[in-house]
C-alpha positions, -999 to +999 in steps of 0.1 A: +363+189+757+331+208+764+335+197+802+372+210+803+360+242+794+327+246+816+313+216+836+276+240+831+279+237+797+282+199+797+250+198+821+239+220+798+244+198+768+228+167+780+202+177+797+187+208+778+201+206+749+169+223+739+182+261+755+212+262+732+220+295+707+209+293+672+234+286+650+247+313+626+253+311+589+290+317+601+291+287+626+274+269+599+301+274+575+328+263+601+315+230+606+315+228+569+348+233+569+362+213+595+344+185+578+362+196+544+399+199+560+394+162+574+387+146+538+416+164+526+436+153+553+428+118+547+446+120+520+478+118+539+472+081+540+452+074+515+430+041+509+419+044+544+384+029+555+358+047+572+335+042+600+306+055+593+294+079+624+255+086+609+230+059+605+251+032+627+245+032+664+281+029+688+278-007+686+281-012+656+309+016+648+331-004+679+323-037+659+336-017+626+366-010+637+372-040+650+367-057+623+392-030+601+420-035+629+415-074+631+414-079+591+447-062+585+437-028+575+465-002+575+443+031+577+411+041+596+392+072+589+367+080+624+376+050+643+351+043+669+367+035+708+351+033+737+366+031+773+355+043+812+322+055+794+341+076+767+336+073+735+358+089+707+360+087+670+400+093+657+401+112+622+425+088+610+443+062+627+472+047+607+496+017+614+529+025+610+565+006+610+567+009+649+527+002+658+497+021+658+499+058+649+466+085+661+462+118+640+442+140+651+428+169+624+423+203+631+412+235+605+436+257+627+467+270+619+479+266+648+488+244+676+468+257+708+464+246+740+432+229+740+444+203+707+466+188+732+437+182+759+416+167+730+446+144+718+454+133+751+419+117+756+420+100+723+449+085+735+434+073+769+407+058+752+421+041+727+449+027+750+422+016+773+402-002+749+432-026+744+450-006+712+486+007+718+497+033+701+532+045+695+525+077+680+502+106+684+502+137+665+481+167+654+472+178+617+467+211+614+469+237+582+499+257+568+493+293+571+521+296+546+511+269+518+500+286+486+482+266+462+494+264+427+477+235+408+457+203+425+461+208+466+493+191+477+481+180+511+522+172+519+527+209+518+486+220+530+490+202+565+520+207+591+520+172+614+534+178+648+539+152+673+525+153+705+533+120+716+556+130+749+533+159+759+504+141+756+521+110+775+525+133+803+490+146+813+475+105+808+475+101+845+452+135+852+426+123+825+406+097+849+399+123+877+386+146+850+366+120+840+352+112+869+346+153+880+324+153+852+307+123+857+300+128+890+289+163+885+261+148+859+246+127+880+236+155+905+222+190+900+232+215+872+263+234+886+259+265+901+286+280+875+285+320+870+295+337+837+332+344+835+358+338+807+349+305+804+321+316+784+348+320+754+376+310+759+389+285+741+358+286+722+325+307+726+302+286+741+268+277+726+248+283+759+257+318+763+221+332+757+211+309+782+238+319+811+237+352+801+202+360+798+201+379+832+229+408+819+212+442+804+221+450+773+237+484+780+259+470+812+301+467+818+303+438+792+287+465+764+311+489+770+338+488+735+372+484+739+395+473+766+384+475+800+406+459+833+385+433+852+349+434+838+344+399+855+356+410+889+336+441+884+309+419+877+316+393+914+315+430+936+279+435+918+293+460+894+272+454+863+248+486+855+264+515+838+257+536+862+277+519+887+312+516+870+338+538+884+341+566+862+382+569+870+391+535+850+373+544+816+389+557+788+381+592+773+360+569+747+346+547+768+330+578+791+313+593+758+299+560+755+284+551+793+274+592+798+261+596+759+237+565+771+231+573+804+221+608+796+215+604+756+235+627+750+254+630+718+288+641+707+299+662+677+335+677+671+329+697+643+368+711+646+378+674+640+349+669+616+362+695+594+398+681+595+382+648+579+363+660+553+392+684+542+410+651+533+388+639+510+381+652+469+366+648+439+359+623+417+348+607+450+340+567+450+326+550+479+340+514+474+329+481+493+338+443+486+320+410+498+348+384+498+345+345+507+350+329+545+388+324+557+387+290+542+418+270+553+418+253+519+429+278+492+398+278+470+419+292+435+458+293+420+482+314+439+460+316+471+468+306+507+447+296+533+424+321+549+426+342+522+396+360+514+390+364+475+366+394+466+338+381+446+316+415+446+321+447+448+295+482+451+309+514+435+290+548+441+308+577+424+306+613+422+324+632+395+322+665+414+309+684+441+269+686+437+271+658+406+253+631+397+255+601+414+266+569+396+264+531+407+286+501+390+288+469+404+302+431+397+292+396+411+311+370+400+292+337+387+290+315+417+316+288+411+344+306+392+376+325+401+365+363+404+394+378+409+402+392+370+368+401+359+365+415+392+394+436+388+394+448+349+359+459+361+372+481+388+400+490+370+378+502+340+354+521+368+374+542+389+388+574+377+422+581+377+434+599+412+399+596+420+397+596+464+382+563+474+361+558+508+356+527+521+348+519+561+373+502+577+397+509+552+420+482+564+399+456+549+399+469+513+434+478+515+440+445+521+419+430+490+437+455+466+473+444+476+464+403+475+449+418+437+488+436+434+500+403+442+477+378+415+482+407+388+512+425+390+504+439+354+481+460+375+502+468+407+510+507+394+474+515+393+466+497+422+493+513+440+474+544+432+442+532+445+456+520+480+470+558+479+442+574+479+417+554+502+404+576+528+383+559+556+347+571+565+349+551+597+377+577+614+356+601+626+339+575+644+360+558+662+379+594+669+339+597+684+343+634+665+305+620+661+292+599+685+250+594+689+243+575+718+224+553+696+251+533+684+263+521+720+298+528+718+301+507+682+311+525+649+298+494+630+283+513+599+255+488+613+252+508+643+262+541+626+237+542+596+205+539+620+217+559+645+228+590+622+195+578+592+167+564+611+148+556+577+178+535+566+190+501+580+198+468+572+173+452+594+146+429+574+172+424+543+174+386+533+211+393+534+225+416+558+261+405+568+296+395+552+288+362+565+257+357+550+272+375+513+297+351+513+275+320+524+250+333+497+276+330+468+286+297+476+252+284+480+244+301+442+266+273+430+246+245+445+212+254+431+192+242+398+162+261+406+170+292+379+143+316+400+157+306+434+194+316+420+180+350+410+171+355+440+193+352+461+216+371+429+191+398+436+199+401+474+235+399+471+239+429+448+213+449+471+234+439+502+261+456+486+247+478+468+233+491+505+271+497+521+278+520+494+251+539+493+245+541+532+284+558+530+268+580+507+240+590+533+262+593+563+289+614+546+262+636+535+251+638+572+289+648+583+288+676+559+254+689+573+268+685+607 
């Protein structure tokens, strides 16, 4: 599957496996749960056996399965085949009335093109290694399933059957076999960067291959822009050589404000946005969990994200003191009500709420309307009267060539604050927040748990605040 996507990478892989990207806490946590999605979706056919993949060498996971098939088992969980000098492990491998049935688990919710490419080679290798099979299908999640209760993995998992399509592509799998073979017993591939590089899946060699590219070049320019890669072929990669005539009104404050560090302030447009906004005035943020595909709580579907922490500044008036609340919900437990009473209880009535990116806490409040419709008046209210401190920066009524094109209050805060940042925190993205809760759960050490307690609530506790900071800035401006 790697070598369908870039024969490099799979050069790449065997030989220097050494040059490949760190892995993030976010990557982390999707291995995770493709490994969690499978065990659930074992349960399709339960009483299964499983062949070990660590601690047994491909020997002896061949002779394992085997063994399974010969001694009359009915289910196989990783079932170990090996044919032409492939080997493949099948999540779960299941005789059926008519023969031998292959099922092939995915934590999408989705099918995509590249499932059927990886079910079509299960198939030629397990045909080849002497097993027919009579079925082949792909498991993948219900974007629509809500959980109420125990997970009913019936009503989690959508099963589609892939036998004809993948039946029809068998005959091109040797010669891509062999392409890729052939290609690793020579030289590494003389490959350039190009959508391959992330398409169907961002590849973990990238800082490698693109190691060469500036940092401020036609790839960092924001938004959409025609042709970057055939840009790129005619030797079109330094700012200063993209044709002025095919960037956006945005996209020129962005290559001229860092070509010339120049800056940008509207202060007509400026004024507009901070008319909009009044007192009390609440700057509002929430850490939520990953898009899990299995619902984690009651009345949740997958990929929802449940808030588990929230940071509340709030000023009663103009020129008043500054308050701070905040909740994080012991690791391990449904948030959602405490989380919620707490809010409820903290923000005044018709108060204006800022978040940035507004979108996202909009969001959070109406899946809250939809758990607790006790509360949906009130909540109502506060989805009325959120105002979004990211506008005038993506309007670029403020632009510092700093922040290189990106109104990321990551980008925003230093640019407009140099003494602030969230550089050297021991949490200093959603992804880590939410990897940080989870992780909670698992520890015994009491200090360790404080800990990282302690740099969850200043995470947090940093979003609101640097809103704080930068709205103060605007007003100055």
């Amino acid at each position: 599957m790697r070598g369908r996507q870039c024969l490099k990478s799979l050069y790449l892989h065997k030989y220097h496996p050494d040059l490949r990207d760190e892995i993030t806490p976010a990557q982390e946590a999707i291995f995770q749960t493709g490994h969690t999605v499978g065990r659930y979706a074992q349960n399709l056919f339960p009483g299964g056996v499983e062949i070990p993949y660590e601690g047994l060498s491909i020997t002896q996971q061949l002779r394992q399965t085997a063994y399974a098939i010969q001694a009359g088992g009915r289910t196989l969980y990783e079932a170990a085949f090996q044919f032409n000098g492939v080997f493949v492990k099948v999540d779960i491998l299941h005789r059926g009335e008519q023969g031998w049935e292959l099922y092939e688990v995915k934590a999408s919710g989705e099918l995509k093109p590249e499932h059927v490419d990886d079910v079509a080679i299960q198939c030629y290798v397990v045909a080849g290694a002497g097993l027919p099979l009579t079925k082949a299908s792909l498991v993948y999640i219900n974007k629509e399933y809500v959980r109420r209760g125990d997970i009913d993995v019936a009503e989690l998992f959508v099963v589609e059957d892939l036998t004809g399509t993948v039946s029809e592509i068998q005959d091109l799998i040797p010669d891509r076999i062999n392409q890729m073979r052939e290609m690793l017993r020579g030289e590494m591939p003389s490959i350039d960067i190009g959508p391959q590089c992330s398409d169907p899946y961002d590849c973990d060699f990238r800082g490698q291959c693109w190691k060469d590219i500036p940092e401020e070049s036609i790839f960092s320019i924001r938004g959409r822009l025609p042709n970057r890669f055939e840009l790129y072929r005619e030797g079109i990669v330094q700012l200063q050589d993209i044709p002025r005539d095919i960037l956006s009104a945005s996209q020129l404050i962005q290559v001229e404000g860092t070509l010339e560090k120049k800056n940008v302030i509207n202060r007509e447009g400026l004024r507009e946005f901070l008319s909009t906004l009044w007192f009390p005035l609440c700057f509002l943020d929430f850490e939520t969990t990953y898009m899990m595909p299995i619902p984690l709580f009651d009345e949740t579907r997958p990929y929802q994200q449940v808030p588990f922490q929230y940071s509340l500044h709030l000023s009663e008036r103009e020129n008043g003191e500054l308050l701070h609340y905040e909740f994080l919900a012991d690791p391990g437990t449904d948030p959602r009500r405490d989380l919620l009473e707490s809010l409820l209880e903290r923000i005044p009535d018709n108060a204006c709420i800022l978040c940035y990116n507004m979108a996202f806490e909009k969001g959070r409040l109406s899946d809250c309307k939809t758990w607790f419709p006790e509360h949906a008046e009130k909540i109502d209210t506060f989805i009325e009267n959120i105002q979004d401190l990211m506008v005038p920066f993506r309007k670029k009524d403020v632009y510092q060539w700093q922040m290189n094109g990106s109104y990321s209050i990551k980008n925003v805060l230093p640019a407009l604050i140099p003494e602030m940042s969230y550089e050297g925190m021991a949490i200093n993205s959603g992804d880590m927040a939410s990897s940080a809760w989870f992780a909670m759960a698992e520890m015994n050490d009491p200090e360790e748990r404080e800990k990282k307690r302690r740099a969850l609530l200043e995470y947090c506790k940093l979003d609101t605040l640097a809103m704080v900071k930068i709205l103060e800035k605007l007003r100055t401006l």
